[in-house]
C-alpha positions in Angstrom: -45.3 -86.9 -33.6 -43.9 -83.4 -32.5 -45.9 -82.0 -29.7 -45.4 -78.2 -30.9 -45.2 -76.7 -34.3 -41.9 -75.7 -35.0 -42.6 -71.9 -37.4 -40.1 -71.9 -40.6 -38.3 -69.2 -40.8 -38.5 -66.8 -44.2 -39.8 -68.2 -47.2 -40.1 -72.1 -45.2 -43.0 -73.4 -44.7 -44.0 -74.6 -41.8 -43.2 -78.4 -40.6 -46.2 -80.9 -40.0 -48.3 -81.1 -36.7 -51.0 -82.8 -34.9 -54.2 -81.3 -36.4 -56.7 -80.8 -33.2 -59.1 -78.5 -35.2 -62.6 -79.7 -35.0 -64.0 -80.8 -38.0 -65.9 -77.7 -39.2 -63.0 -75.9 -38.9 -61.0 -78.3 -40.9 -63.6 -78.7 -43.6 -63.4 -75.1 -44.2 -59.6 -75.0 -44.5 -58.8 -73.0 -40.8 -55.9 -72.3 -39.4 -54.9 -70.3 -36.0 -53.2 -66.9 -36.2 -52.6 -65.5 -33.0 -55.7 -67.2 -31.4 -58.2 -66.1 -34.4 -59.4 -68.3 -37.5 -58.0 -67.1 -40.8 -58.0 -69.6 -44.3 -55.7 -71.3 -44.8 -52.6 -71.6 -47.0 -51.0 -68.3 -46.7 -47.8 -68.8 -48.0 -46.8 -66.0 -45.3 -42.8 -65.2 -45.0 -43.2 -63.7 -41.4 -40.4 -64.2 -39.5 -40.8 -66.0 -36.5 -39.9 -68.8 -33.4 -41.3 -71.9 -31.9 -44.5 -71.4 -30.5 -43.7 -71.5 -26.3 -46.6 -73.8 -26.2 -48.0 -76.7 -27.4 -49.5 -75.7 -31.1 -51.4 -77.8 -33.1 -52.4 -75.3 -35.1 -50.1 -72.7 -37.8 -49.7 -70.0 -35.9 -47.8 -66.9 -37.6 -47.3 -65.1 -34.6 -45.4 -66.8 -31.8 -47.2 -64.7 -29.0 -50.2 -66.7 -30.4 -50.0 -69.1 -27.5 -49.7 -67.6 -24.1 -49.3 -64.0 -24.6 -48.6 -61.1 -27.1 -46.1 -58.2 -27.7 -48.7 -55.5 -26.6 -46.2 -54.8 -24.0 -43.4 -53.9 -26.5 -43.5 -50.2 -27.4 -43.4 -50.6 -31.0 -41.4 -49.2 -33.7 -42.6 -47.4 -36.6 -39.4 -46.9 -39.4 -41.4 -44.3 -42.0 -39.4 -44.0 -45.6 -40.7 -40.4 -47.1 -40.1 -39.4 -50.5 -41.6 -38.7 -53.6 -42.5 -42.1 -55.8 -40.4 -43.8 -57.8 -37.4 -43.5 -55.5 -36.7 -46.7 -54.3 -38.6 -46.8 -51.3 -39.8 -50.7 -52.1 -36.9 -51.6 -52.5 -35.3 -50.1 -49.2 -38.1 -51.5 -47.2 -37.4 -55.1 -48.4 -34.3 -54.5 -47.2 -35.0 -53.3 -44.2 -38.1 -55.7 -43.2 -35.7 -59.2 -44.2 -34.8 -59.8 -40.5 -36.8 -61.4 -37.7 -38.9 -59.0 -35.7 -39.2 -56.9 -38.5 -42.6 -56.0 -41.1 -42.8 -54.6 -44.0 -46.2 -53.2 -44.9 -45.4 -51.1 -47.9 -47.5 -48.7 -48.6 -49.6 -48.8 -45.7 -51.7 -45.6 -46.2 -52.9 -47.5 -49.1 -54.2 -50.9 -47.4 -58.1 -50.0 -47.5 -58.0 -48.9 -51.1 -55.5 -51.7 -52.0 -58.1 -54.6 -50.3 -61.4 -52.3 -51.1 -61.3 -50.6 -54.5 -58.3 -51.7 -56.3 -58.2 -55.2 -55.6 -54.0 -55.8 -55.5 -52.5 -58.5 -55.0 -50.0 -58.6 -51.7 -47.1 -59.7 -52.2 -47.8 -62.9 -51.1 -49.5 -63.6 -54.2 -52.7 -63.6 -52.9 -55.5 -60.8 -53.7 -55.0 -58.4 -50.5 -58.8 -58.9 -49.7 -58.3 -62.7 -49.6 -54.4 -62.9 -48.0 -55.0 -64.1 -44.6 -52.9 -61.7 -43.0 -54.1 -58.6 -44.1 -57.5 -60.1 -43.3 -56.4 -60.8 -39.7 -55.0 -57.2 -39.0 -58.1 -55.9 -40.5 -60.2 -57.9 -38.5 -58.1 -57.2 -35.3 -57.9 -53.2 -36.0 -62.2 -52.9 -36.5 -62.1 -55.0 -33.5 -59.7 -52.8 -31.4 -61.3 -49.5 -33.0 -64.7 -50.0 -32.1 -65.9 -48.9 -35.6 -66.0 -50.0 -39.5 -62.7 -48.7 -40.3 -63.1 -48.9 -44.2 -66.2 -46.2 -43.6 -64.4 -43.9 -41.4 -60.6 -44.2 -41.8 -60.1 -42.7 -45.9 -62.4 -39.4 -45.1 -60.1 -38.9 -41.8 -56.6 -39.7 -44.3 -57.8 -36.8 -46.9 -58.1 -34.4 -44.2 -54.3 -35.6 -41.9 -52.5 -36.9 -45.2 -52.7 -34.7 -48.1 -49.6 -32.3 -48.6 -52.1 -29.7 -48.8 -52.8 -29.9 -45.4 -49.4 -29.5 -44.3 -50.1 -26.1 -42.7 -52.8 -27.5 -40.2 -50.1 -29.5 -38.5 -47.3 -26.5 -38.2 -49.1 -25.6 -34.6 -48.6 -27.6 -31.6 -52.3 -28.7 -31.2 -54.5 -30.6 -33.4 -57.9 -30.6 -34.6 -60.1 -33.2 -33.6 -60.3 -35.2 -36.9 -56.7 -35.7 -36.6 -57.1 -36.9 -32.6 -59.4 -39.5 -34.5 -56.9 -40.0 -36.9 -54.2 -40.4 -34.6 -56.7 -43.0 -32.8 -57.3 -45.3 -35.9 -53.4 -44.8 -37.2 -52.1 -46.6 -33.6 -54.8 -49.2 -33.6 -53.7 -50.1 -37.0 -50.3 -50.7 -36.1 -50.9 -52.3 -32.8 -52.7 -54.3 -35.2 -50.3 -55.4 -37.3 -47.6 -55.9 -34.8 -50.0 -58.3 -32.8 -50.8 -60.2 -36.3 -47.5 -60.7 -37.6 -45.5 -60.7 -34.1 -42.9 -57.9 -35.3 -41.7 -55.0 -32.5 -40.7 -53.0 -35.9 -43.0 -52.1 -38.7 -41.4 -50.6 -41.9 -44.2 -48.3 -43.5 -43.1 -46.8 -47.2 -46.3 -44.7 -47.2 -43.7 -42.0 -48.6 -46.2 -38.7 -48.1 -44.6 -36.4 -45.8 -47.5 -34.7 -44.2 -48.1 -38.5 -43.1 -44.9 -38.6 -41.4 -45.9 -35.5 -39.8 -49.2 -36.8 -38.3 -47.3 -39.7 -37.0 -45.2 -38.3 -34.4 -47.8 -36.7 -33.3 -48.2 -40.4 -31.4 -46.5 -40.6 -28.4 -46.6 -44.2 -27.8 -45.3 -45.5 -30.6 -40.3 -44.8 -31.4 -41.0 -43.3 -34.6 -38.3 -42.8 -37.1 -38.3 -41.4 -40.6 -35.6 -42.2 -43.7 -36.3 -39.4 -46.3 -35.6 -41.3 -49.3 -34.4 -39.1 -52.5 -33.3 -39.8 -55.9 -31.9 -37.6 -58.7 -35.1 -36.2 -60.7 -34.3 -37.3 -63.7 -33.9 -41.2 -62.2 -37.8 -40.9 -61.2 -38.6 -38.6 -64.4 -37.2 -41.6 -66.4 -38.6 -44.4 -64.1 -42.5 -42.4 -64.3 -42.3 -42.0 -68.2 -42.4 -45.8 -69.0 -45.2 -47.3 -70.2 -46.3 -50.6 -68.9 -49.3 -53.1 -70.0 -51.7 -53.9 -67.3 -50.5 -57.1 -65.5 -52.0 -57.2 -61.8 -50.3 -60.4 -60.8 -47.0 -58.7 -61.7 -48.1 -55.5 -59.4 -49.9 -53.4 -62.0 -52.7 -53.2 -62.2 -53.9 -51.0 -64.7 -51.8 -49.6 -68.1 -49.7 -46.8 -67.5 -49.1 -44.4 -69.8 -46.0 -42.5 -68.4 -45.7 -39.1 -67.2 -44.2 -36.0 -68.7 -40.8 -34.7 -67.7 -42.1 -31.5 -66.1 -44.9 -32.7 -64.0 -42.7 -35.2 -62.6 -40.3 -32.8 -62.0 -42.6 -30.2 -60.3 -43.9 -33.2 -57.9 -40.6 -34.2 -57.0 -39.9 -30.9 -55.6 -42.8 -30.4 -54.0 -42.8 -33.2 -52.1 -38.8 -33.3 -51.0 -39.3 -29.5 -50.1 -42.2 -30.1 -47.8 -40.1 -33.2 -46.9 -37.1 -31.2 -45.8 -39.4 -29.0 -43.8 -40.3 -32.1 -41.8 -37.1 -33.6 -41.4 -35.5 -30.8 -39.7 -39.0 -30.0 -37.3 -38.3 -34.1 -36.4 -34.7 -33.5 -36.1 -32.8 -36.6 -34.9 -35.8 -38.5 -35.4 -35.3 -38.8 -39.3 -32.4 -38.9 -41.3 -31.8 -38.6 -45.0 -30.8 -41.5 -47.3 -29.7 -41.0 -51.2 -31.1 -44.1 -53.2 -27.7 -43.7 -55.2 -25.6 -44.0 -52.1 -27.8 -46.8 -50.3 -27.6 -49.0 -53.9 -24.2 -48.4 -54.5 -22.9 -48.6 -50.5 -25.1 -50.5 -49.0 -23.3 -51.8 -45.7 -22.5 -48.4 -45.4 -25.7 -46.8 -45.3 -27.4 -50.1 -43.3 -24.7 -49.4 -40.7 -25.6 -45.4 -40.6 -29.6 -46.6 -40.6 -28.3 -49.0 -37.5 -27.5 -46.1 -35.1 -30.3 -44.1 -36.3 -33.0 -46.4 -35.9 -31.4 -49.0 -33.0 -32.0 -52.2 -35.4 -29.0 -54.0 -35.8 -28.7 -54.6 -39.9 -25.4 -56.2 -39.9 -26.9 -60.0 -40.8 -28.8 -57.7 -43.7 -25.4 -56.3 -44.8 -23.2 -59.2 -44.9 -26.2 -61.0 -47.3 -26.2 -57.6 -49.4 -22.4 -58.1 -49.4 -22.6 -62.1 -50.7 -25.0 -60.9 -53.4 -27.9 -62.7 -51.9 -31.1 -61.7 -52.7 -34.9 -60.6 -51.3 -38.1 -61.2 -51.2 -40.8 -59.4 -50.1 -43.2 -61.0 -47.7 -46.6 -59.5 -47.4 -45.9 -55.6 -48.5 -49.7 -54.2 -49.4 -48.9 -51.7 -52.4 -45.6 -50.7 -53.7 -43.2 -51.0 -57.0 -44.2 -54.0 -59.1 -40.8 -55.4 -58.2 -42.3 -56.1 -54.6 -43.6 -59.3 -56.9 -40.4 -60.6 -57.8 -39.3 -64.2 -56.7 -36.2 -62.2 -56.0 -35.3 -58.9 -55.4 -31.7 -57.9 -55.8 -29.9 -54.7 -55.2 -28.8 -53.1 -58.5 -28.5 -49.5 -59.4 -31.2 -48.7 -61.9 -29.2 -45.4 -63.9 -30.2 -46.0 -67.6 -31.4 -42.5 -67.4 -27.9 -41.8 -68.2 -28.1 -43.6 -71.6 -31.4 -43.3 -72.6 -32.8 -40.0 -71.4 -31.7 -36.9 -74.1 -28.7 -34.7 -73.0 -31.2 -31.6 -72.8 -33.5 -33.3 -70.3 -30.6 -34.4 -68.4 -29.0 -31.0 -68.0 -32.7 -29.1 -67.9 -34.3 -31.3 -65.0 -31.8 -30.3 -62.4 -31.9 -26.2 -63.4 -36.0 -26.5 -63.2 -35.6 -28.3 -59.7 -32.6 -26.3 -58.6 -34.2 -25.2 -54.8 -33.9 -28.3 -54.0 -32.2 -30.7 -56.0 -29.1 -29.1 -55.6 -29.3 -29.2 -51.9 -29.0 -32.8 -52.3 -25.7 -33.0 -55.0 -27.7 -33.4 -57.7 -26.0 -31.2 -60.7 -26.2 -31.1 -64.3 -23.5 -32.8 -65.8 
């Protein structure tokens, strides 16, 4: 029998092995990630080699067994935007290549596990998904405090694009030093967890973005994401049924044209405020150019960021599809068996003529800065 487990690669599972746990531990269903207990049966899609030691255990990071990647400076690639403008789908992308994570919406993970109770991605509850359990575990560890009592008062203060004003200065405040603190233990977290040396976080909020490279320590780059308004006007004014397997998890009742609308350009507009203060640390993306040319923009995203995605172009290029792997909170298509890249326009044939020519006017500042005209 094999001496070492050999890791599957995405969406594998992992081959057989010796099972040395003791007998408690295998009772209770334990397996090893990165030299902690977690349940088992994760049905994880992290990315990953051979252990580089003898592993009788399922480990889901390969530093589990002699060593980790604390040395790695790790890299944070931050999609801004407002919702509903494909930044799911761009960090699926993004995240389906070794040494890469997806999180999702990662502001989101205490509410996601706590409050709401959604499901990863995975198709586990987040609160009972091994993973998320093992970064939590690891980040209260690392942190020295109860990060679900401390970390969402210090978010409302950094994170809210009402706050944007408190971070125009060169200093900060000491809540956002704390902030700061928490927001690198969680990702030194998750990159010891899962093994990745790039974390894809689709938090979207631009003040967040903000607070970020504020952190030193950590190659931070940010994709503004935008769509035409009346793509996300359409997208929010659906209504959808509660199904929390599917990634809902309560009804939703759709939004009105004009609140949309208002949201969308107060978000981009504080959005293109931070993109030019980070200046060649982010870099705008259209979600109609990226679905429509997507080798293209995965090359342009390659020299910005310094990840190769040319395996993740030629797949886009064969038609191959996705799947997400362990993304906290996001579009309900983060679900899916299969995630394919298809432009989603049937705003163009089911939104009135009036909206379609009135959205763009009402938005104008800033829409029209990014080629979006009424037709």
């Amino acid at each position: 029998m094999a001496s070492r487990l050999q890791h599957a690669a995405a969406g594998n599972q992992s081959r057989s092995a010796p099972d040395d746990r003791t007998g408690s531990d295998r009772d209770k269903g334990i397996t090893s990630l990165n030299g902690r207990c977690v349940p088992a049966g994760s049905g994880h899609k992290v990315r990953t080699q051979p252990c580089p030691a003898p592993c009788p255990m399922v480990c889901l990071n390969p530093g589990a067994v002699g060593g980790s990647n604390k040395d790695v400076r790790t890299k944070i690639l931050y999609i801004m935007g407002s919702g509903r403008s494909g930044s799911t789908l761009l960090d699926t992308v993004l995240s389906d290549q070794p040494g890469m994570f997806g999180a999702g919406e990662l502001c989101n993970l205490l509410s996601a596990m706590d409050v709401r109770h959604n499901y990863c991605a995975c198709g586990r509850r987040s609160a009972e998904c091994p993973l998320w359990l093992a970064v939590r575990a690891e980040w209260s560890r690392s942190a020295v405090t109860d990060v679900a009592r401390e970390y969402p008062a210090l978010q409302r203060r950094v994170e809210r694009i009402r706050n944007y004003p408190r971070h125009r200065g060169s200093t900060s405040e000491s809540f956002t030093e704390r902030y700061l603190e928490l927001t690198r233990a969680l990702f030194a977290a998750i990159a010891n967890v899962s093994g990745a040396t790039t974390i894809v976080d689709s938090s979207k909020g631009p003040v967040r973005a903000l607070a970020l490279s504020r952190m030193h320590d950590v190659d931070l780059r940010v994709i503004h994401l935008v769509r035409d308004v009346r793509g996300v006007a359409y997208s929010t004014g659906k209504r959808f049924a509660s199904d929390p397997k599917g990634g809902i998890m309560s009804a939703l009742n759709g939004k009105s044209s004009t609140r949309t609308a208002a949201n969308w350009m107060l978000v981009n507009a504080v959005a293109n405020r931070v993109r030019a203060r980070l200046g060649e640390r982010a870099t705008l993306v259209r979600y109609e150019d990226f679905v429509t040319r997507p080798a293209q923009i995965l090359r342009r995203l390659s020299e910005f960021s310094e990840v190769d995605f040319a395996a993740t172009a030629e797949k886009l290029e064969r038609g191959r599809g996705f799947k997400a792997g362990h993304t906290i909170e996001g579009n309900r298509l983060r679900m899916h068996d299969r995630i394919e890249l298809r432009p989603d326009i049937r705003w163009r044939e089911h939104m009135s003529k009036t909206k379609q020519s009135l959205l763009p006017l009402l938005t104008a500042p800033v829409a029209w800065g990014y080629g979006y005209h009424p037709r």
